[in-house]
Every structure is written in C-alpha cells, then in structure tokens.
N, C-alpha and C positions, 0 to 999 in steps of 0.2 A: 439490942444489936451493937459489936462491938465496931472501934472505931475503922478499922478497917474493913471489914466488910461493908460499911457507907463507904470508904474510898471506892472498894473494888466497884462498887454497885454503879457510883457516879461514875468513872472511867468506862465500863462496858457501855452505859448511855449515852456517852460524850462520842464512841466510836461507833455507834448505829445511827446514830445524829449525822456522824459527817459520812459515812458510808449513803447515807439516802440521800444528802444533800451534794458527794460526786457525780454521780449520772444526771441531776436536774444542772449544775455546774457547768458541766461536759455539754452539755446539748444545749443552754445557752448559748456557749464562747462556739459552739458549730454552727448555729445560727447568726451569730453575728460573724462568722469570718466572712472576708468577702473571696469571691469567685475568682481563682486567679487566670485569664485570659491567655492562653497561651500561642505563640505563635503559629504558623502552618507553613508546615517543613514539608516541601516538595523533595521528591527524588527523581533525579532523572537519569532515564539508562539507555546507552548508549545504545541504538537499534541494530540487529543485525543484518545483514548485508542477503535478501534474498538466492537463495543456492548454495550458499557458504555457513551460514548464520554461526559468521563472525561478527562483531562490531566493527562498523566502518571507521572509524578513528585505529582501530589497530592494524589495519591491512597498510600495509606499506606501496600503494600505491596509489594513482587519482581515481576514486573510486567517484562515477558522478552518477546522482540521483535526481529520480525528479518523479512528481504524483499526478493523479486526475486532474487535483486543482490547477497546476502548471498548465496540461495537456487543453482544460477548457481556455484557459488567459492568452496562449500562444494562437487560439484560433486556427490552427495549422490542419493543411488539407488532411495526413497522412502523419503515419509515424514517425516514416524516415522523413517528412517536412519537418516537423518538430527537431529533432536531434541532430539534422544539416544547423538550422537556427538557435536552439537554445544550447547545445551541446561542444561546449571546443573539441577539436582533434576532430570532428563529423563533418564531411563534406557528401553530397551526392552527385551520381550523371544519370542524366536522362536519353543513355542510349539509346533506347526501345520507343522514344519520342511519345510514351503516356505517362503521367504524371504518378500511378499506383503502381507502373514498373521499373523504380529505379536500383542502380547500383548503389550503397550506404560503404562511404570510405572511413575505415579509422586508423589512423596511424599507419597507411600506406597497406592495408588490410581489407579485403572488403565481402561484402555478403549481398548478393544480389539476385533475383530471378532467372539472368539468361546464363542459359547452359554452356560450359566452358570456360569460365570466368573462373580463374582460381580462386576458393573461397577458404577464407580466414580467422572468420568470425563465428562463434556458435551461440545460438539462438536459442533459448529457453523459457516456453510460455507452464507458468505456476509448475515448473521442476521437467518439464518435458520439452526436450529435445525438438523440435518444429523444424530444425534444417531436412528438408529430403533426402531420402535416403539414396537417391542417384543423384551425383552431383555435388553435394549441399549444398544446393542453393533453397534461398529463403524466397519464398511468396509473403511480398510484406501484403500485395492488396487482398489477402487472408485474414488479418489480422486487423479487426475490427477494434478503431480507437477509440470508440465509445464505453469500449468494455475494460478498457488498462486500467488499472490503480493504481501501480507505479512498475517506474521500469528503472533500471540500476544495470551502466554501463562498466563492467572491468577489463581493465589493459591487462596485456600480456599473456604469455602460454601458462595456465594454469590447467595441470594435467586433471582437475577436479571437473572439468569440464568435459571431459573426453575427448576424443580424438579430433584432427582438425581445429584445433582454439590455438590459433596461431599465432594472433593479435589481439586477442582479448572475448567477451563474451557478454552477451546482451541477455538481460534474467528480466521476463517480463511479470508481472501478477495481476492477474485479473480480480473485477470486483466480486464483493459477495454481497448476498441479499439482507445479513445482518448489520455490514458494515456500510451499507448505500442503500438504506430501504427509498420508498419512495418511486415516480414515476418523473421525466426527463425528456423533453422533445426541444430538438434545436433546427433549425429552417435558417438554409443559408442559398443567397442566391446571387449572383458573377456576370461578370459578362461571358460573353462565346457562349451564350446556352446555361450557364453551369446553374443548379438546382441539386442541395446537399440536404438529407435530411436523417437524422438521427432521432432514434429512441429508445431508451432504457427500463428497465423495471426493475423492480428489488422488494423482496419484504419478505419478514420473518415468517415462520412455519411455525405454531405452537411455542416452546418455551425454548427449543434449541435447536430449531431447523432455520434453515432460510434457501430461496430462490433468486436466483437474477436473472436476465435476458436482456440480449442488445440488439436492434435491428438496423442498420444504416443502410442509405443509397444512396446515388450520385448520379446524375447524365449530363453529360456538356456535349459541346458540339468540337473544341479542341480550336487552338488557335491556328490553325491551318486548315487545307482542305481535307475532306474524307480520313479525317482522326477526330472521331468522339471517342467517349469512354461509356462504360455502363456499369458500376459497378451496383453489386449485390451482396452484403454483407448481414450473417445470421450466426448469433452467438448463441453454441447448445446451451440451453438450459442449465446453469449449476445449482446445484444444490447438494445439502448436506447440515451437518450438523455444526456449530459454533467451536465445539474441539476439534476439529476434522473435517476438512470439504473433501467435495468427490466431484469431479468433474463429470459432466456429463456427455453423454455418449453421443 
C-alpha cells in the first residue's frame, strides 16, 4: 500500500472518530448547561368600559367604577345607597318617604321612580335599557344588589346611549354562574323592625354553561308611623354559555 493511501485511510478515520464523538460532546455540554430562569412578564390591558367597550383611561371623562366586592364592603341598603356614598357628584332624596324609592341626583341630573320628575339619566342592566318606557323613570327597588357585578357610571350626553342621556348613563352587569360559582346568604338585622336577607347561587353547567340566581327580602316597620317597607326581590335565572350569556326570561 502506497504512502498515501495510509494518509487517506488515517484522515477518513480521524473524521468518523470525531463525527461520533460530536453528538456524545453536544449532549454532554446540554447536560451540563444550567436552566436559565426566566422572569414573569405580566401584561396588563386596560378594561373596557361596559356599553362602550372602550378603555376607561381613553374616555375623556370621570368615568367611575366600582364591583360586587365594593357593593358587599359598603354594606349599603340599596344601589342608589351605595352610589349616594361611595360615588362623588351622587346625591339622593327620599321623596316618597321609603328608602327603595328614591330620587339618584348626578350632576343636577336625576333618574328616579316618581312619575313626573324629569329624568336624565339612562339606565342599562347587562346592555338593556331598564328606564320605562312611560316616563323614564327607573325602579331601582327592581333591581336586585345581590346580583350586580359591577356598575360604571358616565357623565354627560353620550348619543350612544339613546335617547334621554342627558347627564350621563348608568351600565349595570350582573353576575354569571362561571364567574361567582358558589352559594351566598347574608342576614342583617336594624332597628325599627328592619330584617334583610339575601342569597345567591352560581355554578357551572358542564364545560361551558353556567347559572346564577338571586333572591333577597327586607320588612322593617320604617321610622315613623304606618311606613313599613316589604320588599321582594327575585333575580331570573341566567344562564348561558362562557362565550355568550343569555339572559333569562
């Protein structure tokens, strides 16, 4: 055999040698690298604004919000209790001398139960319109607070509201059964008589349904003579799917 064909011979060997000795190499040095721990990158997006689904940072005005969680902290009898107190520019009167009939003032605006009362406000429970269609006036003691999820109040005549939003518009959203599963009873009791009792339910349906239901009541005897209250409050059934609710009938 001549001299180079031993070269050639040793050189192809030398390169099947280190061709089988990269992949043992390679999987080593991958073994020994260590795990590089990376941080956790939240994003956060700005929510949109119920009835508009704009983001509330981009609406050029005081756009004020508030949730269930608020609604239980405030303890508050009634809606319009709640947004008299936690809510600036909300005053109310209790004309009507019961405490589940009041007048809700905003910015010299108001939405109220008695008939006659020029009303300025429009009222929107999960996209539907709830002012009456004589009058509009709003029955807030219809409007069962055990079943809100959040409410978001906007100033001013926004023609996206329709007709009547004179001074702004109240967007209510009630709970779902995916997002509040679970069962809820609260017992509260006053002086003058007063006995307040609420309960909830919620829970999912299979893989992408859910129900909820609210039930509250109240009786007081009212801080005067021959004024009690009796209130009776039953939230229909909702249900529906986790892409899509449907209110129910």
């Amino acid at each position: 055999m001549s001299l180079s064909s031993t070269t050639t011979t040793r050189r192809l060997i030398g390169l099947a040698v280190a061709a089988a000795a990269c992949p043992m190499q390679s999987q080593a040095q991958a073994q020994a690298a260590p795990v590089a721990a990376l941080p956790t990158v939240e994003v956060v997006e700005a929510m949109p604004v119920p009835g508009t689904e704009v983001p509330k940072d981009q609406i050029p005005s005081n756009v004020q919000t508030a949730d269930d969680v608020q609604l239980r902290r405030a303890q508050s009898l009634n809606l319009p209790d709640f947004m008299s107190t936690q809510l600036p520019s909300v005053s109310v009167n209790e004309i009507q001398g019961n405490p589940f009939q009041l007048d809700v003032n905003y910015r010299g605006f108001t939405a109220g139960p008695l008939l006659g009362t020029p009303q300025g406000l429009s009222v929107y429970q999960d996209g539907v319109r709830i002012n009456e269609p004589f009058g509009d006036v709003v029955n807030w003691d219809l409007i069962p607070k055990a079943a809100i999820s959040s409410i978001t109040l906007l100033p001013g005549s926004n023609p996206l509201f329709g007709l009547n939003t004179l001074g702004g518009a109240l967007s209510l959203q009630t709970k779902r059964g995916d997002t509040h599963p679970g069962t809820e009873l609260e017992l509260q009791a006053g002086s003058f008589g007063r006995v307040s009792t609420e309960l909830t339910h919620g829970r999912k349906l299979g893989d992408d349904g859910h129900l909820f239901l609210a039930l509250a009541g109240l009786n007081e005897d009212g801080w005067r003579d021959h004024s009690p209250s009796r209130v009776r409050q039953l939230s229909s059934p909702r249900w529906g799917r986790t892409a899509e609710s449907f209110p129910g009938t």
